[in-house]
C-alpha positions as CSV (number, residue, x, y, z in Angstrom):
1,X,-5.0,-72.8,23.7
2,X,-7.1,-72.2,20.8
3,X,-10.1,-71.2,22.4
4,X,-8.0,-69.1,24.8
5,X,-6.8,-67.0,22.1
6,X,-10.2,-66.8,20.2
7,X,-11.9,-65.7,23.7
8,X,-9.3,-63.3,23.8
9,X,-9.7,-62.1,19.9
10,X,-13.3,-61.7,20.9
11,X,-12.5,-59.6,23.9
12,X,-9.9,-57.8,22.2
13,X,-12.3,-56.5,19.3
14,X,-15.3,-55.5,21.7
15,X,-12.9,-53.3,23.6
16,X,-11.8,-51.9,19.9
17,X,-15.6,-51.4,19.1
18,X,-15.7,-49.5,22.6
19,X,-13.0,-47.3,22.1
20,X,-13.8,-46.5,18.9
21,X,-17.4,-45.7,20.0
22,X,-16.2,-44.0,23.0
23,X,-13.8,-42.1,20.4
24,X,-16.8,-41.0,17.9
25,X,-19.3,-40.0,20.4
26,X,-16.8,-37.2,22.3
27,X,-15.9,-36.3,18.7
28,X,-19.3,-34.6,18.2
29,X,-20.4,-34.3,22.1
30,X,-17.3,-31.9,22.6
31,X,-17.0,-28.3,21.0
32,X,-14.4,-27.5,17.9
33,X,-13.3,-24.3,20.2
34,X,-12.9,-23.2,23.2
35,X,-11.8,-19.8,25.6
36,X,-9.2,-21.0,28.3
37,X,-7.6,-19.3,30.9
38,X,-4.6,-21.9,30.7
39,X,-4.2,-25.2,29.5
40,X,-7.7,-26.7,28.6
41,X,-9.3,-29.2,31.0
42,X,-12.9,-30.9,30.5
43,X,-15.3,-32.2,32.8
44,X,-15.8,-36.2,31.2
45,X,-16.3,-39.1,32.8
46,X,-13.7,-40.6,30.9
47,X,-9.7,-39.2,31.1
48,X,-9.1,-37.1,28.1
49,X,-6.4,-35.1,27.6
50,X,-5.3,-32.4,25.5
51,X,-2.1,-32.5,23.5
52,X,-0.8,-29.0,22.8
53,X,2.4,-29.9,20.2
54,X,-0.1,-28.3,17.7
55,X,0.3,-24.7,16.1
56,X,0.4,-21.7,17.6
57,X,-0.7,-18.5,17.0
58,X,-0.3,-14.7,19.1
59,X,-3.2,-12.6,19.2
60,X,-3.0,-9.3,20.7
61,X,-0.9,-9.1,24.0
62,X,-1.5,-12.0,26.5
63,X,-4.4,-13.5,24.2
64,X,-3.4,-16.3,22.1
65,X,-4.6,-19.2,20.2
66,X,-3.3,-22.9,20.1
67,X,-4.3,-26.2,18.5
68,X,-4.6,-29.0,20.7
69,X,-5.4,-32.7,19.9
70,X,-7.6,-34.3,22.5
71,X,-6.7,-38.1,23.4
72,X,-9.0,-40.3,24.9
73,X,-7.0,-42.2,28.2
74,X,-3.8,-40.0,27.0
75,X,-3.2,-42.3,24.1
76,X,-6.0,-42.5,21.4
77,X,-6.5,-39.0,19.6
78,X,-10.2,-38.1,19.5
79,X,-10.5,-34.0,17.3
80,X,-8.2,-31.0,16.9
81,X,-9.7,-28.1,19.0
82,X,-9.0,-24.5,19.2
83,X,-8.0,-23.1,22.4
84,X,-8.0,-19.1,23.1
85,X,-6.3,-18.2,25.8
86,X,-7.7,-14.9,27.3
87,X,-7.2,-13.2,30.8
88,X,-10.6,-14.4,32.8
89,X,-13.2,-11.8,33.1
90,X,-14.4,-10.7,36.1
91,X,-18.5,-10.2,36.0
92,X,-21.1,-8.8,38.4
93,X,-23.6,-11.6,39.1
94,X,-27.1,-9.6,39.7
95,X,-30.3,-11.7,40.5
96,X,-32.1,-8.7,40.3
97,X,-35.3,-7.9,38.3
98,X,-35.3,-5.7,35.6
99,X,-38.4,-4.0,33.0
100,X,-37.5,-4.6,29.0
101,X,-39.4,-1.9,26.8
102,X,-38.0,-2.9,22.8
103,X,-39.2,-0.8,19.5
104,X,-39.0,-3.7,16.6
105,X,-37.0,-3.0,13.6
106,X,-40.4,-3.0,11.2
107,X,-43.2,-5.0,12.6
108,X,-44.0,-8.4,12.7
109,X,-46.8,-10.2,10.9
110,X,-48.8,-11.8,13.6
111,X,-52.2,-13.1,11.7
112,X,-53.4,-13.2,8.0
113,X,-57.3,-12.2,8.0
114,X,-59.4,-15.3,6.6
115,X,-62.3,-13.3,7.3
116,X,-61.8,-9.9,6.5
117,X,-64.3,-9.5,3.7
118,X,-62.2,-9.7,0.8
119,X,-62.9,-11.0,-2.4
120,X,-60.8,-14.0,-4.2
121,X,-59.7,-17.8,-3.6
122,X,-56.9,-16.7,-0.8
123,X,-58.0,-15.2,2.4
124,X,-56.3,-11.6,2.4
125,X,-53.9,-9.4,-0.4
126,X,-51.5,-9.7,2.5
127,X,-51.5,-13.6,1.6
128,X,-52.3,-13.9,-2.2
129,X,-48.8,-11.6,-2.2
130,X,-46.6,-14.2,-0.7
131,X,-46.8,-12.9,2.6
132,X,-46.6,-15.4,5.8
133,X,-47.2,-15.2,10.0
134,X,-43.8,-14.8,10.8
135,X,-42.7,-12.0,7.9
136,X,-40.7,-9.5,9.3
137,X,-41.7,-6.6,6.9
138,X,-39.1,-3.4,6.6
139,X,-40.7,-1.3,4.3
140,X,-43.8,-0.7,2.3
141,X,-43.7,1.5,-1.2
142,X,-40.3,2.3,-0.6
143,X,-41.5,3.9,3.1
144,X,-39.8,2.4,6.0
145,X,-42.1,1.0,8.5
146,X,-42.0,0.6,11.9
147,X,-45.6,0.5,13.3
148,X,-49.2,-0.8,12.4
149,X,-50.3,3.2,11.9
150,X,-47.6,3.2,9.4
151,X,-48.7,0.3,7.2
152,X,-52.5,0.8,7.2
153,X,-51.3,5.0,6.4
154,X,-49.4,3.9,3.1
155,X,-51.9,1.1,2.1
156,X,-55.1,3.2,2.9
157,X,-53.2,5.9,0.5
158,X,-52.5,3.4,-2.5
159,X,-56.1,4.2,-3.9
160,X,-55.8,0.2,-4.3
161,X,-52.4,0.3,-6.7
162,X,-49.8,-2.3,-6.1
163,X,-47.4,-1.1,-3.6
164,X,-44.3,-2.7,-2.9
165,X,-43.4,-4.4,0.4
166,X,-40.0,-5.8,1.8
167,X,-40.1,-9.0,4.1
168,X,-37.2,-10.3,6.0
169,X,-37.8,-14.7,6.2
170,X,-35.5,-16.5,7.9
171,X,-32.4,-13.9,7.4
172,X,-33.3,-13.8,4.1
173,X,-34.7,-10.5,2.5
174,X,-37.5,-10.6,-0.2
175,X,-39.4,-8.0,-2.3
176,X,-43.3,-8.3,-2.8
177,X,-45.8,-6.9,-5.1
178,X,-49.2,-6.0,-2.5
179,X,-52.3,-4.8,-4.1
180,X,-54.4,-3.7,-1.6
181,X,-58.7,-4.0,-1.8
182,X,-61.8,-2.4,-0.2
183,X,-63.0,-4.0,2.8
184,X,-65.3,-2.3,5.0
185,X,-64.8,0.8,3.2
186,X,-61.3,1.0,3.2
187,X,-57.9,0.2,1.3
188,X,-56.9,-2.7,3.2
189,X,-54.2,-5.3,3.3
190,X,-55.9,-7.8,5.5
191,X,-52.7,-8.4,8.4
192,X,-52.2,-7.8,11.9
193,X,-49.2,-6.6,12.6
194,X,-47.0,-6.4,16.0
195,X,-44.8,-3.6,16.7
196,X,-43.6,-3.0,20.4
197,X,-42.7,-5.4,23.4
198,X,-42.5,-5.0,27.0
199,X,-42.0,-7.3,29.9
200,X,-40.2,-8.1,32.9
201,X,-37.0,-10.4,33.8
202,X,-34.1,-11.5,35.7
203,X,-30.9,-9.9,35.2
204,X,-27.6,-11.8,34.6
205,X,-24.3,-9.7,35.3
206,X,-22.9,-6.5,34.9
207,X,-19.3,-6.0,33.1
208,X,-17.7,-2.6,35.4
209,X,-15.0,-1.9,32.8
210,X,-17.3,-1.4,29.9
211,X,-20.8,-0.5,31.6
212,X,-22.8,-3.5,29.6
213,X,-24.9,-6.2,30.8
214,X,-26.9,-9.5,29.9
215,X,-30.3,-11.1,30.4
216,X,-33.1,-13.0,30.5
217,X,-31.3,-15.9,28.6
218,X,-33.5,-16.2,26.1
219,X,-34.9,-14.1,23.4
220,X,-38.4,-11.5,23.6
221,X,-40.0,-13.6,21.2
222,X,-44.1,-12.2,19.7
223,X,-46.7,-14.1,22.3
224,X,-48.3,-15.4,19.1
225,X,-45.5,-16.4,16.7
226,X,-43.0,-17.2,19.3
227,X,-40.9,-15.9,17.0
228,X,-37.9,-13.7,18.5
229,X,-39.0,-9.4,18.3
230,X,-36.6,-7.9,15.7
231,X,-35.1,-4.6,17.9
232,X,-34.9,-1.6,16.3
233,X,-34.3,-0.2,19.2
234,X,-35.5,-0.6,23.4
235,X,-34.7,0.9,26.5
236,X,-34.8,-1.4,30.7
237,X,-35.7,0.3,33.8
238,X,-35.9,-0.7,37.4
239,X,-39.3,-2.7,37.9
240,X,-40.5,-3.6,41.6
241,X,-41.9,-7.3,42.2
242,X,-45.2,-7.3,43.8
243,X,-45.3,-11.0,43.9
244,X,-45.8,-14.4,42.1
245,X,-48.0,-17.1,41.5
246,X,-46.4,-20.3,42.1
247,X,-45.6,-23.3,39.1
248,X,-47.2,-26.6,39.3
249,X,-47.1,-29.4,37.1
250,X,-48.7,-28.2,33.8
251,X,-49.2,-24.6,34.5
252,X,-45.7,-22.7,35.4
253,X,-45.8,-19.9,37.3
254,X,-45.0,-16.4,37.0
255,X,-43.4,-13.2,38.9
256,X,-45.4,-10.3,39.0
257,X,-44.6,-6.7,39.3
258,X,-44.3,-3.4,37.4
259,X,-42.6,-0.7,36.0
260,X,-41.2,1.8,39.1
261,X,-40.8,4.9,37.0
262,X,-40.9,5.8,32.7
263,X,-37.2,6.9,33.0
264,X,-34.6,4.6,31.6
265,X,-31.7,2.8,33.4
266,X,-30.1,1.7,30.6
267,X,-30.3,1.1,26.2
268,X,-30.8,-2.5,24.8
269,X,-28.6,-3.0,21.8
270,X,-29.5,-7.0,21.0
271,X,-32.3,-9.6,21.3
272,X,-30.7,-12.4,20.8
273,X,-31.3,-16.4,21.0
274,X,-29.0,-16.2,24.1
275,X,-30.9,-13.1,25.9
276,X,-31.0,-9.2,25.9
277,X,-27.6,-6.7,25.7
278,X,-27.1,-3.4,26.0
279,X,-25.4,-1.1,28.5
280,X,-26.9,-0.1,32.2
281,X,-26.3,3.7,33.7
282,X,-25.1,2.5,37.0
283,X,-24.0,-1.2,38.5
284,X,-27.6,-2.5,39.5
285,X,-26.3,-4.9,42.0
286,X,-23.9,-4.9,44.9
287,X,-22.8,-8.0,44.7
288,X,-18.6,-8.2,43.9
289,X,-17.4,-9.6,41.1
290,X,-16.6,-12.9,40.1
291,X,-14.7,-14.8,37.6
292,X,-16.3,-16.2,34.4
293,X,-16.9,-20.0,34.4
294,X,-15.4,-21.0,30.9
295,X,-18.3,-23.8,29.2
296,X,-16.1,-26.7,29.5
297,X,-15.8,-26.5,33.6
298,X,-19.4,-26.5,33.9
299,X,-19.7,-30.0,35.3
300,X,-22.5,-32.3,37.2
301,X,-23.0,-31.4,40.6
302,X,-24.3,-28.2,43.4
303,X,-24.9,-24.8,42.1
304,X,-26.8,-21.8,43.5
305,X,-28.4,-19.2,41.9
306,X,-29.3,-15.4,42.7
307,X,-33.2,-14.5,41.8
308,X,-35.7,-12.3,43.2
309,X,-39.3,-13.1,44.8
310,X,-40.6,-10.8,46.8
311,X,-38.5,-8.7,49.1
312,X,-36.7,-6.7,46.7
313,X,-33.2,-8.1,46.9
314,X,-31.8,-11.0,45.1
315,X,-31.7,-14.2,47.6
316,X,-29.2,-17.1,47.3
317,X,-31.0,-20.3,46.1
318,X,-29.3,-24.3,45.9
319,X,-29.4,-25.5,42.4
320,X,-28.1,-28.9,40.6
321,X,-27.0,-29.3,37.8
322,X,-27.9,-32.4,36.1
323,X,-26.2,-32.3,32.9
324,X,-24.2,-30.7,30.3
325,X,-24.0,-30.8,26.7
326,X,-21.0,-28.8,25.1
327,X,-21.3,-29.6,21.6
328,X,-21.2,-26.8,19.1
329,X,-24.9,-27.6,17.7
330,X,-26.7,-28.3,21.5
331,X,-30.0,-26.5,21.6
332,X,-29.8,-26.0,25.4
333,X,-26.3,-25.7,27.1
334,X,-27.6,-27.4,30.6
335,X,-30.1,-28.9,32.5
336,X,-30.6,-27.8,36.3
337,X,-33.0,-29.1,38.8
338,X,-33.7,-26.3,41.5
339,X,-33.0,-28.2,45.3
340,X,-33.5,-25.1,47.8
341,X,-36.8,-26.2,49.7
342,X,-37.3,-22.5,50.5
343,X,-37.8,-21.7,46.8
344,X,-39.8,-24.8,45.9
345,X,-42.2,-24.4,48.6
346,X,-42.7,-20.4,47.8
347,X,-42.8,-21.3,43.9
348,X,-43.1,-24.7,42.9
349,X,-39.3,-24.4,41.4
350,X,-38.6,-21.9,38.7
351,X,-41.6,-19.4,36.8
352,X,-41.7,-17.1,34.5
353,X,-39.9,-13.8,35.1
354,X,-36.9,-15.9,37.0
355,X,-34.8,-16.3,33.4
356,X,-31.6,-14.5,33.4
357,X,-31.0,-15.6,37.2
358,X,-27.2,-15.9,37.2
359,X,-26.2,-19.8,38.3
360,X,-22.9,-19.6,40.3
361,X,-20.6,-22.6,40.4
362,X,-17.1,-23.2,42.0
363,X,-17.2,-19.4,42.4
364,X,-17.4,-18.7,38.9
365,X,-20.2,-17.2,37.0
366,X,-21.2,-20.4,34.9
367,X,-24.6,-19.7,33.9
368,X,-28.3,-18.3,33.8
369,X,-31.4,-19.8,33.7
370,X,-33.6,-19.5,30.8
371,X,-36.9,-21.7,30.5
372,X,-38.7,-23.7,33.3
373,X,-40.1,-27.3,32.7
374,X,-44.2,-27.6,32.1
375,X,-44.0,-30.9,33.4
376,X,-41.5,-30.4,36.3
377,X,-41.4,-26.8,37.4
378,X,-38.3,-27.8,39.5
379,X,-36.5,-28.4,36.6
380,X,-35.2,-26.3,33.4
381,X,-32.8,-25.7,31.0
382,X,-29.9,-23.2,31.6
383,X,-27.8,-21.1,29.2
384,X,-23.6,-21.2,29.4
385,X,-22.4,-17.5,30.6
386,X,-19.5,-17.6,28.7
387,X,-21.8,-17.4,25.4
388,X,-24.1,-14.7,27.0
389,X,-20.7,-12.6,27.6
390,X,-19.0,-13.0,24.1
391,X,-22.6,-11.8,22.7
392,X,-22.6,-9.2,25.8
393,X,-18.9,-7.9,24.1
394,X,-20.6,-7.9,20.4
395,X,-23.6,-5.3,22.0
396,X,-20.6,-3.0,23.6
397,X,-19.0,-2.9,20.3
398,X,-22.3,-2.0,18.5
399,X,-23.0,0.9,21.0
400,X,-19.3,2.1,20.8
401,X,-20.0,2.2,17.0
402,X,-22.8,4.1,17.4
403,X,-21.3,6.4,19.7
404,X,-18.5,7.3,17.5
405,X,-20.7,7.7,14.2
406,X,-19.8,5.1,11.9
């Protein structure tokens, strides 16, 4: 009898530890918030519900805002979450390619000259100043700056006095003392500078009642830094594809094609870590609307995506995806694997020029895809559309601003 109940002690406290692992890990694998159409449901392997006996809190109209308590098996409580509840969008999935022309807001330090001929320990004024790759610089002697021409004007000017330079670092905004020197005969202050981006890429949906759109997935990000392009302000216009060169392992792939015309189809009001917003002239795709996959109903399983190759119109393509991560501080929101032999035998899986291709799951608009794997072309990571949207909603607001004057 003894060693029956000490077996079951034994048992009794592994399945404690379990639960209490089980307990800790969904605590910081699922989000602190959510947007819900209804009561909230997740996608786990494990039963977890969600106990709504918390507060509750009216919005505006039908939106509103409750406190749940998620339980793991209905019984042991796991976090609080916030649930807003908020009629379900209804989005245009597009597939279709689209041209990205963006003005940065000041320029973008791309290289410090080791070798420019100056004199002293460091290797430029640029970096005996403070200066680093990276800088985002606003304004130089009080002059606001938006292009190389600008900065090498004000510097050449200085006669070699200090001039003062404004850097943005990491959201933080610092003020610099630059004295430029001779080099090669002129006032220098020995940086290369970037100052415009174009490109090409896929689009993700179109909103009808407010004319605004997301992209690409991702941000435009300087070639050299890979740092994301400030935008001061950008323009997108209808680009034809002309063709591709196909991923393999080690060397993704790429869509090629080109502008069709200079004139605009739309403004770009963001550059963002989760794509490109703005607002479009016209719907770009005649595909209907769908609803908006919320982030918790993404789940394991088929998927299919719209993208373009070749023949001018977005195609249908079989996706899966693999996994899900919904915690708040997740890098990337999914992991697909492309399954559509079509596509992988045309491209080797996804290439460059293909993020932004909307993913479509359980007829809702759940995603878009935003970087392709080096190692395995046929498989990436993905971005949640419900985050693209609600930074989508933050562009219209900032053009209606702008609009309106204030």
């Amino acid at each position: 009898m003894k060693r029956f109940f000490k077996r079951s002690a034994v048992f009794l406290g592994a399945a404690a530890l379990s639960v209490l692992g089980l307990t800790g890990y969904y605590s910081s694998a699922l989000p602190d918030s959510i947007y819900t159409s209804g009561p909230p449901a997740l996608q786990t392997f494990f039963d977890i519900t969600a106990d709504g006996q918390g507060s509750y809190q009216a919005i505006t109209g039908a939106d509103s805002s409750r406190t749940y308590t998620l339980k793991l098996f209905g019984t042991v409580p796991i976090k609080d979450i916030q649930a807003s509840t908020k009629a379900r969008p209804m989005l245009v999935p597009c597939g279709e390619p689209f041209g990205i022309r963006l003005i940065t807001d000041g320029v973008l330090v791309i290289d410090l000259q080791a070798d420019g001929g100056f004199d002293g320990d460091m290797s430029c004024p640029a970096a005996r100043c403070g200066i680093r790759i990276g800088d985002i610089i606003t304004s130089v002697d009080g002059q606001c700056v938006s292009s190389n021409d600008d900065i090498s004007g004000i510097v050449e000017q200085s006669g070699g006095e200090p001039v003062s330079v404004t850097v943005k670092r990491m959201g933080k905004v610092m003020n610099m003392t630059l004295t430029p020197e001779l080099a090669g005969g002129k006032y220098r202050a020995g940086m290369w500078v970037r100052d415009s981006s174009a490109g090409i890429g896929t689009l993700t949906f179109y909103d009808e009642q407010c004319g605004g759109f997301g992209g690409l997935g991702h941000p435009i990000c300087d070639a050299d830094t890979r740092q994301p392009l400030p935008l001061s302000e950008g323009n997108v216009g209808e680009v034809e594809i002309t063709g591709y060169e196909k991923s393999v392992e080690g060397d993704p792939g790429e869509l090629k094609g080109h502008f069709c015309s200079s004139a605009a189809a739309g403004t770009l009001s963001l550059n963002t870590g989760c794509g490109v917003f703005g607002r479009l002239f016209s719907s770009p795709s005649e595909h209907g609307a769908v609803p908006l996959g919320y982030k918790q109903e993404a789940h394991e399983g088929e998927a299919y995506i719209y993208t373009t190759l070749d023949n001018g119109e977005p195609q249908k393509y079989g996706i899966e995806i693999e996994s899900v991560d919904l915690s708040d501080d997740a890098e990337h929101s999914m992991i697909i694997k492309i399954t559509d032999d079509e596509l992988t035998d045309k491209t080797g899986g996804i290439v460059q020029g293909m993020s932004g291709s909307p993913i479509i799951q359980d007829g809702r608009l759940i995603g878009a895809v935003t970087h392709v794997f080096t190692e395995d072309p046929t498989r990436g990571y993905a971005v949640f559309a419900e985050k693209m949207y609600i930074t989508m909603k933050q562009s219209a607001d900032i053009g209606e601003q702008a609009a309106d004057g204030r």
